[in-house]
VMD Tcl script that builds the backbone (N, CA, C; Angstrom):
set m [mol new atoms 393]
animate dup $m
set s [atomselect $m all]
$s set {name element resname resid chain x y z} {
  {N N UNK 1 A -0.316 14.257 -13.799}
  {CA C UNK 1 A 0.350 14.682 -12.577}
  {C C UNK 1 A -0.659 14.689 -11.427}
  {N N UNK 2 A -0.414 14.016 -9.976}
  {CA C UNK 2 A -1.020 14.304 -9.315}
  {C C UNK 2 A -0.888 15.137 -8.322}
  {N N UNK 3 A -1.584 15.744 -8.140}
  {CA C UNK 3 A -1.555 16.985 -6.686}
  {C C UNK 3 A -1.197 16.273 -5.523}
  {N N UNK 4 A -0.221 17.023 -5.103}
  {CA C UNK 4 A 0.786 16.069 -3.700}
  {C C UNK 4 A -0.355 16.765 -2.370}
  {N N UNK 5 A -0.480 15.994 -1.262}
  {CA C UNK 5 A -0.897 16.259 -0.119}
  {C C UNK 5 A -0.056 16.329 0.838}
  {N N UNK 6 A 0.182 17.430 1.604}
  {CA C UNK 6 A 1.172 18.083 2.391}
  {C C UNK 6 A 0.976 18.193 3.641}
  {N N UNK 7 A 1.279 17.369 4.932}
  {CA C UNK 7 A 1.023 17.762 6.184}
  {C C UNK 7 A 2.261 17.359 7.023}
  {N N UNK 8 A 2.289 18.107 8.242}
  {CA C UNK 8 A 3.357 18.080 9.467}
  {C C UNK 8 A 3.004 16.896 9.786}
  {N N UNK 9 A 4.333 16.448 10.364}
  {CA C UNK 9 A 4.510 15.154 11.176}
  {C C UNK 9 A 3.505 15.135 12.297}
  {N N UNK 10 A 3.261 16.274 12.753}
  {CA C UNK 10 A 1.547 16.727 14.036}
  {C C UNK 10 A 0.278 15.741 13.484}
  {N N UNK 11 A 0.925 16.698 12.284}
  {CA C UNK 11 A -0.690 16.646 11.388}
  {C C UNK 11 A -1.405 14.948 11.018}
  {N N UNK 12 A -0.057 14.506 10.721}
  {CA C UNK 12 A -0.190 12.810 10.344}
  {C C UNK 12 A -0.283 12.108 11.479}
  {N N UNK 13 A 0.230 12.068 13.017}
  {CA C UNK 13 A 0.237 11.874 13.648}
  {C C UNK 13 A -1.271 11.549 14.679}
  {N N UNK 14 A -1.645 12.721 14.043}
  {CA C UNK 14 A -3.465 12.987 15.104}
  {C C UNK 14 A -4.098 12.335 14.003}
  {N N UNK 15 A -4.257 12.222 12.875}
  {CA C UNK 15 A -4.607 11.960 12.284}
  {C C UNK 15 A -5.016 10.407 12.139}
  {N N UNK 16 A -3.724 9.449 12.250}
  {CA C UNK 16 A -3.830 8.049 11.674}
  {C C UNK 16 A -3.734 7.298 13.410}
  {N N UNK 17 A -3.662 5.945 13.320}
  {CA C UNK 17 A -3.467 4.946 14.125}
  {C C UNK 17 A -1.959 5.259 14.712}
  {N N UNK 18 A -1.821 4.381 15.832}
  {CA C UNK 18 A -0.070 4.279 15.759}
  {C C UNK 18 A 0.492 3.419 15.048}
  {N N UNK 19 A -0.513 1.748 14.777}
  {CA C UNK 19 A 0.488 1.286 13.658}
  {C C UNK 19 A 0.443 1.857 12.013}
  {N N UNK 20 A -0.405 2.644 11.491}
  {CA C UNK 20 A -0.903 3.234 10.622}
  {C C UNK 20 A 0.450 4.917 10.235}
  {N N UNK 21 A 0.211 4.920 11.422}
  {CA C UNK 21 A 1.611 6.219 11.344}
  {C C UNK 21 A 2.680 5.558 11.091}
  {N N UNK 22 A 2.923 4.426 12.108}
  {CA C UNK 22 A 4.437 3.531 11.941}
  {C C UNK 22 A 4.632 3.204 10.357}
  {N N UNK 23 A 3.791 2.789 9.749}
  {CA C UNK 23 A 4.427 2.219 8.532}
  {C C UNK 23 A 4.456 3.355 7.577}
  {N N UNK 24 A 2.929 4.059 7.827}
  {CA C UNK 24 A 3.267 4.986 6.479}
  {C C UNK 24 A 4.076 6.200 6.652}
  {N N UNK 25 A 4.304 6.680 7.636}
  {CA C UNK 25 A 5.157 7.877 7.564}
  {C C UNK 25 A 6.230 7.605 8.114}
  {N N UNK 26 A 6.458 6.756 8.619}
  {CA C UNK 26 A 8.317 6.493 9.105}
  {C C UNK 26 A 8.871 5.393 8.452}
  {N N UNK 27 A 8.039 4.307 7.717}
  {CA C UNK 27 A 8.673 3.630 6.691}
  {C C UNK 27 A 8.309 2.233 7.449}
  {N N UNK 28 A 7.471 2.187 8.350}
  {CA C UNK 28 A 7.312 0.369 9.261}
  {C C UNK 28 A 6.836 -0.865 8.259}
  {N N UNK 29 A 6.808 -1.610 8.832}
  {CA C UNK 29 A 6.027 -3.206 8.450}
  {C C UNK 29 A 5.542 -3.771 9.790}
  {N N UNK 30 A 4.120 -3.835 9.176}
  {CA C UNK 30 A 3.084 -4.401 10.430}
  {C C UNK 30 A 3.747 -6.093 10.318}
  {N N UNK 31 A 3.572 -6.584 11.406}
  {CA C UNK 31 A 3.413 -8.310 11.307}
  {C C UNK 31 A 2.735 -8.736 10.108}
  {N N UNK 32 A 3.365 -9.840 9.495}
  {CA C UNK 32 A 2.529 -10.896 8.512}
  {C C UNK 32 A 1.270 -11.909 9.075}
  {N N UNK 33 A 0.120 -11.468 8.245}
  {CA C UNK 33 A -0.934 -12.075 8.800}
  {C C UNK 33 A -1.241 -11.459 9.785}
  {N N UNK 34 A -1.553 -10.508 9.939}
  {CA C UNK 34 A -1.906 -9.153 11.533}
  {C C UNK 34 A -2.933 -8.173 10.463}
  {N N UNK 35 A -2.907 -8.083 9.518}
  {CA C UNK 35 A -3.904 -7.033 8.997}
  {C C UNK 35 A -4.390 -7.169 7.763}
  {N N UNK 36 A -4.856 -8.189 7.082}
  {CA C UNK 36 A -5.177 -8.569 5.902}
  {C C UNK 36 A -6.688 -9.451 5.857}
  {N N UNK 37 A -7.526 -8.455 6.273}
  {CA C UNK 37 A -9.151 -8.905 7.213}
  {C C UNK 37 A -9.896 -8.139 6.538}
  {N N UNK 38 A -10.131 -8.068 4.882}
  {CA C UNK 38 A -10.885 -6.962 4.168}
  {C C UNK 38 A -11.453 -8.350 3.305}
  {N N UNK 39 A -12.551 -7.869 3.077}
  {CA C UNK 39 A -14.068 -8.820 2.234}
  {C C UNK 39 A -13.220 -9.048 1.166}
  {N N UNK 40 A -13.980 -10.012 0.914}
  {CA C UNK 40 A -13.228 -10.807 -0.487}
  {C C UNK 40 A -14.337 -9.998 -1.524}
  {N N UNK 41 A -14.389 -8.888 -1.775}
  {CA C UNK 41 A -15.958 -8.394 -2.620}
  {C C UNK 41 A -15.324 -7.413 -3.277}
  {N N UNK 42 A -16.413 -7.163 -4.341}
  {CA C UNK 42 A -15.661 -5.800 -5.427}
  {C C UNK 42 A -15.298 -4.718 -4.441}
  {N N UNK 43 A -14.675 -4.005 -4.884}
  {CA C UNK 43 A -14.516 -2.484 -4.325}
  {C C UNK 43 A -13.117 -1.972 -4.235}
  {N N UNK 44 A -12.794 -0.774 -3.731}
  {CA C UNK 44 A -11.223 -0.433 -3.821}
  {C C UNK 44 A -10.535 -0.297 -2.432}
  {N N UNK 45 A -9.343 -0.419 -2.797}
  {CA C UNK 45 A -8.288 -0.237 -1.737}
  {C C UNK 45 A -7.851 0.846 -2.017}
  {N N UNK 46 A -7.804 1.765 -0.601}
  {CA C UNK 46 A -7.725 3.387 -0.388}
  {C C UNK 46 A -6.157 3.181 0.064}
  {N N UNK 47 A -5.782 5.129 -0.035}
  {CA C UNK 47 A -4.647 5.014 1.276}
  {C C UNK 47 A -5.333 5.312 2.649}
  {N N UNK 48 A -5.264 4.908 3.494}
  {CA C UNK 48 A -5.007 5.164 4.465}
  {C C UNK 48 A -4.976 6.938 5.285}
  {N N UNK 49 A -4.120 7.473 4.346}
  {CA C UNK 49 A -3.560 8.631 4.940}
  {C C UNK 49 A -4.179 9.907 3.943}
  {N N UNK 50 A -4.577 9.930 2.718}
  {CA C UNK 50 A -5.246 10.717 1.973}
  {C C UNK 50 A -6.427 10.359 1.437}
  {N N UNK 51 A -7.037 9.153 1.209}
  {CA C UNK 51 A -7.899 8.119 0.385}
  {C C UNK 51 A -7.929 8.101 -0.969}
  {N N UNK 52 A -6.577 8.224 -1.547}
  {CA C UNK 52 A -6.372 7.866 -2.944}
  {C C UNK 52 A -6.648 6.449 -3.247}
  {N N UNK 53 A -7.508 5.967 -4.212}
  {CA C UNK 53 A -7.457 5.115 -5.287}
  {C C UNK 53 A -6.182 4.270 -5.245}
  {N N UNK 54 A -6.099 2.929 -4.496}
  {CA C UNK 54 A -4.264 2.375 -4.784}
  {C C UNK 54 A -4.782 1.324 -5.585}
  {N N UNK 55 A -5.619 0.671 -5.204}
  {CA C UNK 55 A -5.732 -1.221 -5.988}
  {C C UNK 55 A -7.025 -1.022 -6.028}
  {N N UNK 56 A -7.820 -2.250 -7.120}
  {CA C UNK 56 A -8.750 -2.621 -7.525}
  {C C UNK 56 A -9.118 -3.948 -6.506}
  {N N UNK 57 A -9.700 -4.355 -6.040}
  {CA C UNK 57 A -9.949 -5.502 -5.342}
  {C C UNK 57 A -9.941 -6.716 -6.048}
  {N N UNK 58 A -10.565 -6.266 -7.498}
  {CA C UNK 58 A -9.812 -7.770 -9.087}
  {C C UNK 58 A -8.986 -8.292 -8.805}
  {N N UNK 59 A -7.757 -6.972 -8.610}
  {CA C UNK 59 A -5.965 -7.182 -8.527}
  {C C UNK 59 A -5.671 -7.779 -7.382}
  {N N UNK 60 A -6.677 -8.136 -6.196}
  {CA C UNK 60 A -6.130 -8.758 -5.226}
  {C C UNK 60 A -6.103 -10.080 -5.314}
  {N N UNK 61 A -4.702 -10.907 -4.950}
  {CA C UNK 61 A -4.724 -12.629 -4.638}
  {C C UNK 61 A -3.893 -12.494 -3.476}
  {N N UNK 62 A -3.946 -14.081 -3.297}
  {CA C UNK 62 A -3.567 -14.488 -1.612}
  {C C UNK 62 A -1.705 -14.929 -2.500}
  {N N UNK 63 A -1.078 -14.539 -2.041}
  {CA C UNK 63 A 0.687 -14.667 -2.013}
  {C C UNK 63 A 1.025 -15.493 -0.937}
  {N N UNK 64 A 0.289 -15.876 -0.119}
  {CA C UNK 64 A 0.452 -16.608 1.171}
  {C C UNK 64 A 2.129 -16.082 2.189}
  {N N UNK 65 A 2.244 -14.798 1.778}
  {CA C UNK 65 A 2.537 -13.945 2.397}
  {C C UNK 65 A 2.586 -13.658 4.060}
  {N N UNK 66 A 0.979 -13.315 3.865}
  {CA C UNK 66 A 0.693 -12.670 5.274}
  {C C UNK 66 A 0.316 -11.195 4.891}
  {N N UNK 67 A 0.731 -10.417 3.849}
  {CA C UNK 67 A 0.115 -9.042 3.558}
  {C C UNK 67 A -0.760 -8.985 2.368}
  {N N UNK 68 A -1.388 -8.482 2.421}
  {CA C UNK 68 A -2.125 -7.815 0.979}
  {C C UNK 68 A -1.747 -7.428 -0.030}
  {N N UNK 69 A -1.653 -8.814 -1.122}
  {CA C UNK 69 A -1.190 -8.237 -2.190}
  {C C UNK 69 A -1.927 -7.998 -3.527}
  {N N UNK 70 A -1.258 -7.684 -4.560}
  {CA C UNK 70 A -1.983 -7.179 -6.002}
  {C C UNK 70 A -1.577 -7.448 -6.801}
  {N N UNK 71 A -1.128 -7.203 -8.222}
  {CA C UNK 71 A -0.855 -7.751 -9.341}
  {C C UNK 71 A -0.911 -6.126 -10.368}
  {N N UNK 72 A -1.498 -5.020 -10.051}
  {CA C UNK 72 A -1.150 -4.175 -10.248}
  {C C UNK 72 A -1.688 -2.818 -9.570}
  {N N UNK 73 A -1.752 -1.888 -9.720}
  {CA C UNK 73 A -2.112 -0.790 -8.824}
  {C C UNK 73 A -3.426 -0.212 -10.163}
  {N N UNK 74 A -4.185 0.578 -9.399}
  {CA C UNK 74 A -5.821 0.828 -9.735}
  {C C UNK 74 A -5.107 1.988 -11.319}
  {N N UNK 75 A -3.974 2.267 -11.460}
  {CA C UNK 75 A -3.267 3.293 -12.179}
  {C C UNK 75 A -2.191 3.558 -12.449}
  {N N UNK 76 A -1.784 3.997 -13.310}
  {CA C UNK 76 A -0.292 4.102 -13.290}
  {C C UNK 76 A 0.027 5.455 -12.745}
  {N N UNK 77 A -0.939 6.331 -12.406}
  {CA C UNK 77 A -0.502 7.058 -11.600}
  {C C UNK 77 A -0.846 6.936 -10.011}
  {N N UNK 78 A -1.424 6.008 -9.605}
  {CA C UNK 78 A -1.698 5.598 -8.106}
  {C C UNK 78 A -0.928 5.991 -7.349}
  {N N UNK 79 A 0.523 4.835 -7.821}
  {CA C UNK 79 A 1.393 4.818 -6.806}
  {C C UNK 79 A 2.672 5.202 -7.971}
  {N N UNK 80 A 4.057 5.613 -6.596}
  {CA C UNK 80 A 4.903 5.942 -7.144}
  {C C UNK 80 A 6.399 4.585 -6.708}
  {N N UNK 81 A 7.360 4.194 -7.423}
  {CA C UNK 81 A 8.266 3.224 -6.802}
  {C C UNK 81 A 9.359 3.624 -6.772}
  {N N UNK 82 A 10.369 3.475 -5.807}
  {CA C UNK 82 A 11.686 4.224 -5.440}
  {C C UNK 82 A 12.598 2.997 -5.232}
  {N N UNK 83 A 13.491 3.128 -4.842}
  {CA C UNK 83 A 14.772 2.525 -4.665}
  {C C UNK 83 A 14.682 2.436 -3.392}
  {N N UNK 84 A 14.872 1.202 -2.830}
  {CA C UNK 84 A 14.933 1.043 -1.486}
  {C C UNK 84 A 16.000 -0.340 -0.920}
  {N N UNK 85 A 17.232 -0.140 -0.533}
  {CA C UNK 85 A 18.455 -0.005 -0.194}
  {C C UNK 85 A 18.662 -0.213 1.281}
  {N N UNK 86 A 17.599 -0.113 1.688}
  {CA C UNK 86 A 17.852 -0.836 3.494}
  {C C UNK 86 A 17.867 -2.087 3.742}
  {N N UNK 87 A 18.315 -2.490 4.950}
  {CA C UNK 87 A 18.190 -3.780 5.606}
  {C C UNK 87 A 18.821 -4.538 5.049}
  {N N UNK 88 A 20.040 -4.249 4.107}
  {CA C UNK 88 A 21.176 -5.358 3.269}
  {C C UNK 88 A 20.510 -5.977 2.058}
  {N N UNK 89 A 19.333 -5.212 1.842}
  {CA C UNK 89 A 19.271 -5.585 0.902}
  {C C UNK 89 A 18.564 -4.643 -0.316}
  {N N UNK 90 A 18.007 -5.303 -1.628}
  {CA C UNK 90 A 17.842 -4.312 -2.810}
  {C C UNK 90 A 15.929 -4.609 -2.824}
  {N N UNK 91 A 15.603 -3.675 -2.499}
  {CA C UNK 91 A 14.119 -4.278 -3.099}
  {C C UNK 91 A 13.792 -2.758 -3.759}
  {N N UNK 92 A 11.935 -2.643 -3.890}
  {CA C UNK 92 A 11.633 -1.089 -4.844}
  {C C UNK 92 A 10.856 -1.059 -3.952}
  {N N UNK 93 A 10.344 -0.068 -2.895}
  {CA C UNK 93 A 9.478 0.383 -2.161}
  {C C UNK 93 A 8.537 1.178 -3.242}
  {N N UNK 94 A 6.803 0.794 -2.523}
  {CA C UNK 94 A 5.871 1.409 -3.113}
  {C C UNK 94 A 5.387 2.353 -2.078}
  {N N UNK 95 A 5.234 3.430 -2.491}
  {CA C UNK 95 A 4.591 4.739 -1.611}
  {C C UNK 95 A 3.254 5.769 -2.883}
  {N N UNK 96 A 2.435 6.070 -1.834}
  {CA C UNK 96 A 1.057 6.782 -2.746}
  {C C UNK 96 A 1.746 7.818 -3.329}
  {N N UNK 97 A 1.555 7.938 -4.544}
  {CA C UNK 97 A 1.929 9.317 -5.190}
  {C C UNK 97 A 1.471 10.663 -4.896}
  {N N UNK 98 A 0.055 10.433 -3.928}
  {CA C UNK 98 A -0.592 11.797 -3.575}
  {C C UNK 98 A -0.063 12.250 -2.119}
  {N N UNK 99 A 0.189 11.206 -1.725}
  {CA C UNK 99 A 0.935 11.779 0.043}
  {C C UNK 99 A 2.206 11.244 0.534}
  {N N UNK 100 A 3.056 10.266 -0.337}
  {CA C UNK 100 A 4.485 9.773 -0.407}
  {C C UNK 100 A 3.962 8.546 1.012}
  {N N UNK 101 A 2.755 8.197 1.131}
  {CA C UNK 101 A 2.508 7.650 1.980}
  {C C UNK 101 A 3.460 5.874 1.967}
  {N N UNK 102 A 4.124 5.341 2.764}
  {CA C UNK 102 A 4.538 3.888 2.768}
  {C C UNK 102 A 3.880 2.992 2.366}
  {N N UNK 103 A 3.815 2.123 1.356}
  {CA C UNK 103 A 2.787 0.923 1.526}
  {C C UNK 103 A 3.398 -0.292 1.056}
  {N N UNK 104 A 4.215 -0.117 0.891}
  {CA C UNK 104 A 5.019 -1.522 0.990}
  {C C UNK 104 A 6.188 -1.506 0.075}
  {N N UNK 105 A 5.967 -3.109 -0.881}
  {CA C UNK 105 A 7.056 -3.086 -1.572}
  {C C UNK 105 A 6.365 -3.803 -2.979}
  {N N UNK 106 A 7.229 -3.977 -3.945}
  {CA C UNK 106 A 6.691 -4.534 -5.479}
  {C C UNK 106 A 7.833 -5.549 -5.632}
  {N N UNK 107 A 7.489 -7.059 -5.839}
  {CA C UNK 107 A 8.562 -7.916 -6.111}
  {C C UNK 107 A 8.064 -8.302 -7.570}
  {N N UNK 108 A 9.010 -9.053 -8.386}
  {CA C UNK 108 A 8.525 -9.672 -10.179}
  {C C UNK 108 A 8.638 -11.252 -9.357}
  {N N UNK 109 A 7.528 -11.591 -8.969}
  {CA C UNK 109 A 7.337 -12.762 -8.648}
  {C C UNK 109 A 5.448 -12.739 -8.443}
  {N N UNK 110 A 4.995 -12.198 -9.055}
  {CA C UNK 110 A 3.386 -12.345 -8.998}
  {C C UNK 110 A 2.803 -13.551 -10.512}
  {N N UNK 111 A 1.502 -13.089 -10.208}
  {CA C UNK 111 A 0.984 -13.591 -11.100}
  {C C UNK 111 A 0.728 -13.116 -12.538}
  {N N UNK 112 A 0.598 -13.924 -13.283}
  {CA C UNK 112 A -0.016 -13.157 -14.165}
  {C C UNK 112 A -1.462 -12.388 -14.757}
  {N N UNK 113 A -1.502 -10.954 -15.005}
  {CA C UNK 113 A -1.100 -11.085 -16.748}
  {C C UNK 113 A 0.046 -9.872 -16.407}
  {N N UNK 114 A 0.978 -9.744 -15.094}
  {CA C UNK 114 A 1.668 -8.565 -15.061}
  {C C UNK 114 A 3.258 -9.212 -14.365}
  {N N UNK 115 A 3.265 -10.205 -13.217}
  {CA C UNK 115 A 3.993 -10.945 -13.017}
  {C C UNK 115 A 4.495 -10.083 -12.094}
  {N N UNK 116 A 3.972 -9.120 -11.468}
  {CA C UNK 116 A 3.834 -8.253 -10.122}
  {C C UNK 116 A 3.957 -8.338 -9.148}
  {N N UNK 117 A 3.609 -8.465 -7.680}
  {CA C UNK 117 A 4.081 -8.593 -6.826}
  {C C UNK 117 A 3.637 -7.372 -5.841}
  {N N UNK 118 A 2.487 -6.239 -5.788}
  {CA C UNK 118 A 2.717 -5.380 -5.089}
  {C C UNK 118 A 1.983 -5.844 -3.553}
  {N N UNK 119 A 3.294 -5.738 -2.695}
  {CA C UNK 119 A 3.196 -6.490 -0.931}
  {C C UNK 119 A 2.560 -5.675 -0.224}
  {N N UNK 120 A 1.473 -4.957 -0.129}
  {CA C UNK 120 A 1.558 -4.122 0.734}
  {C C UNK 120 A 1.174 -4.457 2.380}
  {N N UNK 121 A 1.172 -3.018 3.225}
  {CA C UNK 121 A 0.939 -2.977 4.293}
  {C C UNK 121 A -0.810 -2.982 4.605}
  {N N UNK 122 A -1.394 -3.839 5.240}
  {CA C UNK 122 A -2.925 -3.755 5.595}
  {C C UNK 122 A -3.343 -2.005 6.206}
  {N N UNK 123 A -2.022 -2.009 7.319}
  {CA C UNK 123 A -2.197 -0.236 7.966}
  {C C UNK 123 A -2.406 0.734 7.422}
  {N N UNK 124 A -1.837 0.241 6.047}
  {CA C UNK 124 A -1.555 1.414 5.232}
  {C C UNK 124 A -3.152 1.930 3.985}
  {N N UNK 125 A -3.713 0.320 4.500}
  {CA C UNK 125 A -5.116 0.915 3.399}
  {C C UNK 125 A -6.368 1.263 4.256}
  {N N UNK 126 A -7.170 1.244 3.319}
  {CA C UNK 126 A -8.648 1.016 3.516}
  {C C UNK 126 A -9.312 0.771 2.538}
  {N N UNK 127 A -10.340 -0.205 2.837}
  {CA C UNK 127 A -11.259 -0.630 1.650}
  {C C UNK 127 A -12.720 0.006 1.588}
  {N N UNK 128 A -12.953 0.613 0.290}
  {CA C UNK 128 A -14.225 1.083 0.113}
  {C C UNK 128 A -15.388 -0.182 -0.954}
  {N N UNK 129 A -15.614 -1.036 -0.060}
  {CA C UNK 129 A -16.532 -1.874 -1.044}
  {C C UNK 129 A -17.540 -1.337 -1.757}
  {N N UNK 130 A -17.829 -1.683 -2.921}
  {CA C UNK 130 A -18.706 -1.576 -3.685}
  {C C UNK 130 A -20.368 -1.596 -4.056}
  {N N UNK 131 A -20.987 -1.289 -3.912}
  {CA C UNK 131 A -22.152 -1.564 -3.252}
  {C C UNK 131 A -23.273 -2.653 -4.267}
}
mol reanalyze $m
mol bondsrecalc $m
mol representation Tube
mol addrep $m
């Protein structure tokens, strides 16, 4: 179980960017190809909004997308996936399990050895390279 992180809409607000607030706490999507400018080198992908542990930098490949994607999350308790039912259509939104933070979405169209798909938002991370 992980310990949830709890703050006012204030609190997140002073806290993050404006596109950084937009996605993770009201549910946004930055532009494709607008934020996916992190070293191709070992190290991890943070949230953003608490600095939980989300991805391994291993797990990262190019989807030719435009966002940052993975193949699986650093844990199975990293992240958490919900039902997400907007915009006419069916996809599974991924949000951090420690702060319900936004970070994208998970499609079954990745690679293998998981056949994954997790899309996320660039706003929504940060990378701690490895030294």
């Amino acid at each position: 179980m992980v310990d949830k992180i709890e703050k006012s809409d204030a609190e997140w607000r002073a806290q993050l960017s404006d596109l950084a607030y937009k996605v993770t706490r009201k549910g946004g999507t930055e532009r494709a190809f607008s934020n996916d400018n992190y070293p191709k080198a070992p190290g991890t992908f943070r949230c953003v909004c608490c600095d939980a542990p989300l991805f391994d930098a291993d797990t990262k490949f190019d989807s030719g997308t435009g966002w940052p994607s993975f193949y699986e999350p650093a844990s199975t308790e990293a992240v958490e996936e919900r039902e997400d039912n907007g915009w006419f259509m069916r996809r599974t939104e991924v949000v951090c399990a420690r702060c319900d933070a936004h970070l994208g979405h998970v499609f079954p169209d990745g690679p293998q050895p998981t056949g994954q798909r997790y899309c996320m938002n660039g706003a929504a991370l940060t990378f701690d390279q490895e030294d």
